[in-house]
N, C-alpha and C positions, 0 to 999 in steps of 0.2 A: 356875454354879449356875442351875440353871433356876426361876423363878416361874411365879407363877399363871398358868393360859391366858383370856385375854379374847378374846373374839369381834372387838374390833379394838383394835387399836395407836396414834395419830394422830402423828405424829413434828411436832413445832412447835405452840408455841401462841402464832402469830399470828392475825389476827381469821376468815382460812381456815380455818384450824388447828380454833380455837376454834367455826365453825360448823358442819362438819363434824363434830366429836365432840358437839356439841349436838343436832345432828338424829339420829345413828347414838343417841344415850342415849334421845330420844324416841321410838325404832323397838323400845325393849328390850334393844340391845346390851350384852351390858359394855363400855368403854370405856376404856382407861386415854389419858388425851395428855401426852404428853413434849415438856418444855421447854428446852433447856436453859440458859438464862436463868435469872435469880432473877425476871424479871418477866413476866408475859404482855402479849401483844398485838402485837408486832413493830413493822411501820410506825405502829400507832395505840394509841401511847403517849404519856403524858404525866411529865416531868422536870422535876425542879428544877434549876434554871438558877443561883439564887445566893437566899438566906435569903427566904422570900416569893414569890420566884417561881420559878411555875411554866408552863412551855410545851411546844407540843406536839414532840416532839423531832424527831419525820420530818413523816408526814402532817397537816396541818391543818384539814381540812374533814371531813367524814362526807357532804356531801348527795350522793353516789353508792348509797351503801347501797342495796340492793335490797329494797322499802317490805315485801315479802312476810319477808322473812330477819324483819325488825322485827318483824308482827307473829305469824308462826307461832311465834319464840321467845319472844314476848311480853317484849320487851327493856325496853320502859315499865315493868313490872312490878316488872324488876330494875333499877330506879334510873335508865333515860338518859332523859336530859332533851337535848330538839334544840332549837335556839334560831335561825329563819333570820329575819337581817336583812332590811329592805325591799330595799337594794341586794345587786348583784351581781358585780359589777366597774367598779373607777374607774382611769382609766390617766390621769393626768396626761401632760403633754407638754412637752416643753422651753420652748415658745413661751407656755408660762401656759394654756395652754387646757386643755382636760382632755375625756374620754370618760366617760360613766358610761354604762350597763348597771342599770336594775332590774328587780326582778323583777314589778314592774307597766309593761307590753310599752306601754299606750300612754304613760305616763311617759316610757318611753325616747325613744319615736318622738317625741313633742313638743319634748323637748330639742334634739335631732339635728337635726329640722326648723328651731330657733330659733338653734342654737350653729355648725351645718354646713349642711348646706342638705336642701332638700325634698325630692331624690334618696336621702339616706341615709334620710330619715325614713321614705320609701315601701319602698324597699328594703329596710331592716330589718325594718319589718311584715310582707314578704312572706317576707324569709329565717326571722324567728321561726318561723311556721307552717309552712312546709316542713317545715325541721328536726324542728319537733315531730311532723311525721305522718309523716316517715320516722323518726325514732327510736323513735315508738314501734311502729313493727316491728322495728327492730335489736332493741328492747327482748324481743319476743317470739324472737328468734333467740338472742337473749342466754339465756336461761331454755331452751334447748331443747339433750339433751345429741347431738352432732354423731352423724352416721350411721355405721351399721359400713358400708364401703365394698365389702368383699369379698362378704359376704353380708345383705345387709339381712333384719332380723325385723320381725313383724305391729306391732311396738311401736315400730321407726323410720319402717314406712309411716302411723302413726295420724301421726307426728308429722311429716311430710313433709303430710301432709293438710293437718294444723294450720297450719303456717306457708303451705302454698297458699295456703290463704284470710284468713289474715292479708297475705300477698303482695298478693291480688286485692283486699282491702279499700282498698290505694294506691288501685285504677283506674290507668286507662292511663298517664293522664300520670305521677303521681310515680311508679310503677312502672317505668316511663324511666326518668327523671331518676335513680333509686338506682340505675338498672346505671351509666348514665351515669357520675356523680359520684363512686361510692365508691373508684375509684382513681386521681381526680383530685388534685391539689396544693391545699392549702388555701389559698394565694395566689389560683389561679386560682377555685375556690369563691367565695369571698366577693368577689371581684372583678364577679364576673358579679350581684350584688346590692347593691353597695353603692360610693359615689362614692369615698369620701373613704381615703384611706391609713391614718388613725389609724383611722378606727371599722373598716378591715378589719382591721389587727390587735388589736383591741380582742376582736375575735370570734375572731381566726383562731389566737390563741397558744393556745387547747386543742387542736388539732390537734398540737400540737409538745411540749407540756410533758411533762417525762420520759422523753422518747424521743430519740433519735438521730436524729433528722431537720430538714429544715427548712421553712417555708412554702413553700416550692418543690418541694418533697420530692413524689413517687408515693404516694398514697394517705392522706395526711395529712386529705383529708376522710373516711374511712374512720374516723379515730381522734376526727376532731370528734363526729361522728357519736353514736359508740360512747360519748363521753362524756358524754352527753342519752340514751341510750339507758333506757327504762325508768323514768326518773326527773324526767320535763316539764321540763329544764333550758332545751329550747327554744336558742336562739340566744345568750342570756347564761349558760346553763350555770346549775348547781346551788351557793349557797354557805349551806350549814348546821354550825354549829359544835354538839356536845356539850359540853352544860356541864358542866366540871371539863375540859375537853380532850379529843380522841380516847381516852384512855385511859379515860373511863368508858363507852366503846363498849363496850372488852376488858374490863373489868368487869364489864357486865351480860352480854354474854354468856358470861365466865366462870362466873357466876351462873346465869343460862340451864343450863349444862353439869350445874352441882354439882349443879345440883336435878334436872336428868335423872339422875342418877344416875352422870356422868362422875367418874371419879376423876382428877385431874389433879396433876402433879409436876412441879415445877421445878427448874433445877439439874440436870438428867438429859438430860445429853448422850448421843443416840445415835450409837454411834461406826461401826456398821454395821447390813446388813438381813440377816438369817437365810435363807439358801435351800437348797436341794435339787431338783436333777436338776428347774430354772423353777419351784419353786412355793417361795414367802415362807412361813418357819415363824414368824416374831416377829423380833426385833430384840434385836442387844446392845451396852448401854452402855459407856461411854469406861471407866467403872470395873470391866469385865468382868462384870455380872448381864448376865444372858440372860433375855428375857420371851419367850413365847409367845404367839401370837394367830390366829386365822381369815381375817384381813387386818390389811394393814399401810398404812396412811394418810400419805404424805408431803407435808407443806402446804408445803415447802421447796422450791424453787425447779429445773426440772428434768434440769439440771446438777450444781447440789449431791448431789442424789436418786440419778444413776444415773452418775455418773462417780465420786462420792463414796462411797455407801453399800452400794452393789449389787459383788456382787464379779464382778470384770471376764471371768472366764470366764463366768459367767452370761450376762450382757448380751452378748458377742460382739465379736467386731472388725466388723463392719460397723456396725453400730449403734452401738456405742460412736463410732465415725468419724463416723456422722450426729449424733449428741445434742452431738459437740463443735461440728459447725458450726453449732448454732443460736444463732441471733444475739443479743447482750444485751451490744453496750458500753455503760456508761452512762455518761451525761452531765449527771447532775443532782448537785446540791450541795446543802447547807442552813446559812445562819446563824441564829442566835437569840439576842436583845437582851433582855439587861433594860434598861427605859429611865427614865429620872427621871420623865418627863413626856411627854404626847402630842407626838410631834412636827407641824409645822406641817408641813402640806401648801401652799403659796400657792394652788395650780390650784383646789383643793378648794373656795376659799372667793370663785376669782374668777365673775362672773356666768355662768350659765347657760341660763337663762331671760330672752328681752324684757330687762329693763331690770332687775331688782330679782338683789341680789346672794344666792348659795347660803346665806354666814353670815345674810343677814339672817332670813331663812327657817328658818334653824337644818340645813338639809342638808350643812354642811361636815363636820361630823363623821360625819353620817351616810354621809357619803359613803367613810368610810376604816375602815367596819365589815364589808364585804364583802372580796373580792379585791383587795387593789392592783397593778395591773399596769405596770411598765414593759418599756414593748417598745419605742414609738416610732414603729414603722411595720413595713411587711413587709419592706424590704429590710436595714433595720438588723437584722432577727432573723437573715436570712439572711447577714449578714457576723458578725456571731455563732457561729452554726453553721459559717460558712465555718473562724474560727480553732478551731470544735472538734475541727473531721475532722480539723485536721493538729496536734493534740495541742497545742494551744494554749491557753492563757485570755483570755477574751476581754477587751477593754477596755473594753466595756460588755456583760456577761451582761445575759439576759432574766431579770427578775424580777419573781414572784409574790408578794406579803408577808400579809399580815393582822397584824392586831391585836386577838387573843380578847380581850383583858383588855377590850375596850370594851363585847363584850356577855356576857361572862361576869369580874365585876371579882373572883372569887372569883382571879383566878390573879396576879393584883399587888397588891400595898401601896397602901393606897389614894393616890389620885393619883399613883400610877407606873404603868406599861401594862408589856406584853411584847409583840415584835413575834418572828412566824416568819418566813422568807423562802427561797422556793426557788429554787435559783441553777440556772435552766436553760444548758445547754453549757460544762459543765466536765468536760471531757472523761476518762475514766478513766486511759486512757496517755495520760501525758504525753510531749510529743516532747521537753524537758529537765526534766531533773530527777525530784524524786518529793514526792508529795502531800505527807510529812513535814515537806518541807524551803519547803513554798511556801504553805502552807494560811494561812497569815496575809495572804501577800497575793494571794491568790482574797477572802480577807474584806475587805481594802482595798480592792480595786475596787470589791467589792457595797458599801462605804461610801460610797466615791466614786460610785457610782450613784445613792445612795439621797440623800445630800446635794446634787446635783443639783435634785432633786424635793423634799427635803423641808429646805431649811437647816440650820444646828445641828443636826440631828439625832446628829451624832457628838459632840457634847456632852454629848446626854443617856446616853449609853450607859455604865452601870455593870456590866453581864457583857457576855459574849458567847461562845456555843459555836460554831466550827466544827466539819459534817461534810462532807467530802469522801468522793468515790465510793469512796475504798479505804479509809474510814473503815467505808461500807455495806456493803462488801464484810467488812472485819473481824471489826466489831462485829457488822453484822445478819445478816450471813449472805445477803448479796444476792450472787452470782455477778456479778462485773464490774462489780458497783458498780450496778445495773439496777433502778429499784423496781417495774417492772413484771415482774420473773421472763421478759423477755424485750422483745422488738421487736413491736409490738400493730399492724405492718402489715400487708398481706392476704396473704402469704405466708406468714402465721406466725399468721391467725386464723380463727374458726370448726373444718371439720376438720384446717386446718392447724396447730393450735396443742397443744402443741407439735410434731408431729408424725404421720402418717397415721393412725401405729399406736397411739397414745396419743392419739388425740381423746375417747375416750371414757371418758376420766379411768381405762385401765388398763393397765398398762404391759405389758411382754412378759414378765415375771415374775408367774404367776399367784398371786394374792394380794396382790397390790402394784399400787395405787392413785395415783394424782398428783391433786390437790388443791386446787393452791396456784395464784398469781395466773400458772403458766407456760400455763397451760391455758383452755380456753374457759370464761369469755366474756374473760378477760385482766385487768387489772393495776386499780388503783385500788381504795378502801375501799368494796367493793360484795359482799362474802361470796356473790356467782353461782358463783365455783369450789366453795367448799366445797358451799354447795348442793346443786348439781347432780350433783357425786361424792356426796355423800350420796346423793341416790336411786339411784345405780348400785349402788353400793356395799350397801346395804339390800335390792335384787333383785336381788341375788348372793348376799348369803346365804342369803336365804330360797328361793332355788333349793336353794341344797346342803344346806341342812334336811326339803326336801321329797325328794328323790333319799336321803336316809338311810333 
């Protein structure tokens, strides 16, 4: 049964999904976006975990967001509220000491200087600003959609122009230093800046987080990088929570959508994409309706997209052969605690400064409102990662945690908290066994980790959800368990991502669009994919409005 014809289709309403079909409704398009979920948002959702709380299920931060998505949709408007702590990351340490990271650079540097010594303190001051003057040209690489390779048009040389002189704006030196660095190892990056083993990975575990790689890893300051890119995170990175959760991200700009005039449906699994002799006519549903459309928008991941929806003589055996090698095992995890009570960090509250203690100051708590990171050091991540590549769990994963409920108490009972935690290298295949039969203890260890650091803390624990990679894979529809829609190394980014022929958010199926975090600028709650395939996408059609 065929439906209505809309000018576009958006298959997923993840927060890509959702800003993509927000911009296409601002352009005048019809729009319909297909969910097939009862909920939207995807990674930047918000659950109930058990009666009163509520936490963020996958993603827990927003401050990647690209600040422009915010305000052309005018997402303030529709209800999100951003809330960033003073701090930015706090990595307690075995030894009682601890690393904090704020987002006031000379706070940091004074610590460093008083807790470590006057090398890291120098060091850090210098790595901050670097980072930040190189990022914010990744930032502008980031927002620029990659070149047609074959034949370049007036409107890739304006933007080849652009980024020249955003290039040239480095000057000589950091202009170096980014060809240098970017496919350097993030061990050796922050090595070359700073003394001390803990505050390098203090810095260096965004280089690794999500991805299949480790501090040692080729190009992992490439990935640092790109994670400051656009958004002043600087050397401590970006920690901004949305109040109510990542989910009132997908809220407003679901809200965003409805009031452009996006019609959106959930529950409407699309079970394939419509084509004819390469060119996308619409899409049809698990339930057999057939839509029609002028394009077809997949914010899905791009594996799912063209192994999954595109019918295989279309796409070809050569291609089909390339789209399966691109790379996306994933290696990330997530637990989530209801807890009675804040747990005690000891690191948090022993001195940091001279002589006078964090509690007495009242900084301990403040201290465990940003990122908590246990990493330990660069080599401990890398035995880490060592037992991920051979299908291993490790004995002590790398882990990132927060605690929204501290600055947003809307999502616990009062005087209860809820903790997120993402369990870096946990590998997707397992070399025994299967996620089913082990996933309780992948959350044991991260217990055992965490009560290290943080005492009692398994005490306080009244829920607890595990997600495992084959859980992402399942449930969200991530291919391989990957929350980045792929591998965000430099073989796999800018026109590499996902591939030569697809950098420009269009697939080899004319009318068929990619979207989603597989594609430039890459993975994380930063809406640049959707974006940026919006503007392709918007001067394409109005191309073939104009030729009618």
């Amino acid at each position: 049964m065929a439906g209505q014809h809309h000018d576009a289709i958006v298959i997923g309403g993840g927060h890509n999904g959702l800003v993509t079909a927000a911009y296409l409704g601002r352009a005048g398009l019809s729009t319909l976006l297909l969910e097939r979920r009862e909920t939207l948002g995807g990674a930047a959702v918000t659950g109930e975990l058990a009666p009163g709380f509520r936490v963020p299920t996958l993603a827990h931060t927003v401050g990647r967001l690209r600040p422009s998505v915010a305000h052309e949709l005018g997402l303030a408007r529709h209800g999100l509220q951003l809330v960033q702590p003073q701090v930015r990351a706090f990595m307690p340490l075995p030894d009682g000491r601890s690393v904090t990271l704020w987002g006031d650079t000379m706070r940091t540097v004074d610590e460093l200087r008083s807790a470590w010594t006057p090398a890291d303190a120098d060091g850090y001051l210098e790595l901050d600003r670097l980072v930040g003057r190189l990022s914010r040209f990744l930032g502008d690489v980031a927002a620029t959609t990659p070149p047609e390779t074959k034949g370049p048009s007036l409107a890739d040389a304006w933007a080849g122009l652009r980024l020249g002189r955003s290039f040239r704006s480095l000057g000589r030196r950091d202009a170096a230093t980014l060809l240098r660095v970017l496919a350097m190892a993030v061990a050796d990056f922050v090595a070359e800046h700073l003394r001390s083993d803990a505050v390098q990975a203090a810095v260096a575990v965004r280089g690794v987080l999500y991805c299949h790689l480790g501090p040692w890893s080729a190009g992992t300051t490439e990935v640092l990088l790109m994670d400051s890119a656009g958004n002043g995170g600087g050397a401590a990175g970006q920690t901004v929570f949305a109040r109510g959760g990542p989910g009132a991200l997908s809220e407003a700009l679901a809200a965003a959508a409805t009031t452009s005039g996006v019609e959106i449906r959930t529950g409407a699994e699309v079970g394939r994409v419509l084509s004819v002799d390469g060119h996308a006519l619409g899409v049809a549903l698990a339930s057999g309706e057939e839509l029609r459309a002028s394009a077809v928008v997949s914010s899905a991941d791009p594996k799912r997209t063209l192994l999954g929806l595109v019918d295989p003589v279309e796409l070809g055996p050569h291609l089909s052969w390339r789209v399966s090698n691109y790379r996306m095992p994933g290696a990330t995890a997530k637990v989530n605690l209801a807890l009675g009570a804040l747990p005690v960090f000891p690191a948090a509250n022993a001195p940091a400064t001279g002589g006078s203690s964090a509690s007495a100051s009242g900084d301990g708590a403040a201290r465990l409102r940003g990122r908590i990171l246990l990493a330990d050091g660069i080599d401990p991540m890398e035995r880490a990662f060592d037992a991920c590549k051979y299908g291993e769990i490790p004995a002590a994963p790398v882990l990132e945690a927060t605690i929204p409920s501290l600055v947003d108490p809307s999502l616990a009972p009062e005087g209860k908290q809820v903790m997120s935690v993402t369990v870096q290298y946990a590998p997707y295949a397992l070399r025994e066994g299967d996620w089913d039969a082990r996933r309780d203890e992948l959350a044991d260890r991260v217990m055992a980790r965490l009560e290290r650091a943080a005492p009692g803390i398994g005490a306080l624990v009244e829920a607890r959800q595990v997600i495992t990679p084959l859980d992402l894979e399942r449930d969200h529809a991530l291919t391989g368990g990957h929350p980045l829609h792929g591998e965000p190394s430099l073989d796999q980014f800018f026109a590499w991502r996902p591939m030569v022929e697809m950098a420009r958010y269009r697939s080899p199926i004319e009318g068929l669009y990619l979207a989603g975090s597989g594609t430039h600028p890459g993975g994380g709650i930063t809406g640049g994919p959707g974006a940026n395939a919006a503007r392709e996408i918007i001067a394409d059609l109005k191309k073939r409005r104009r030729r009618r």
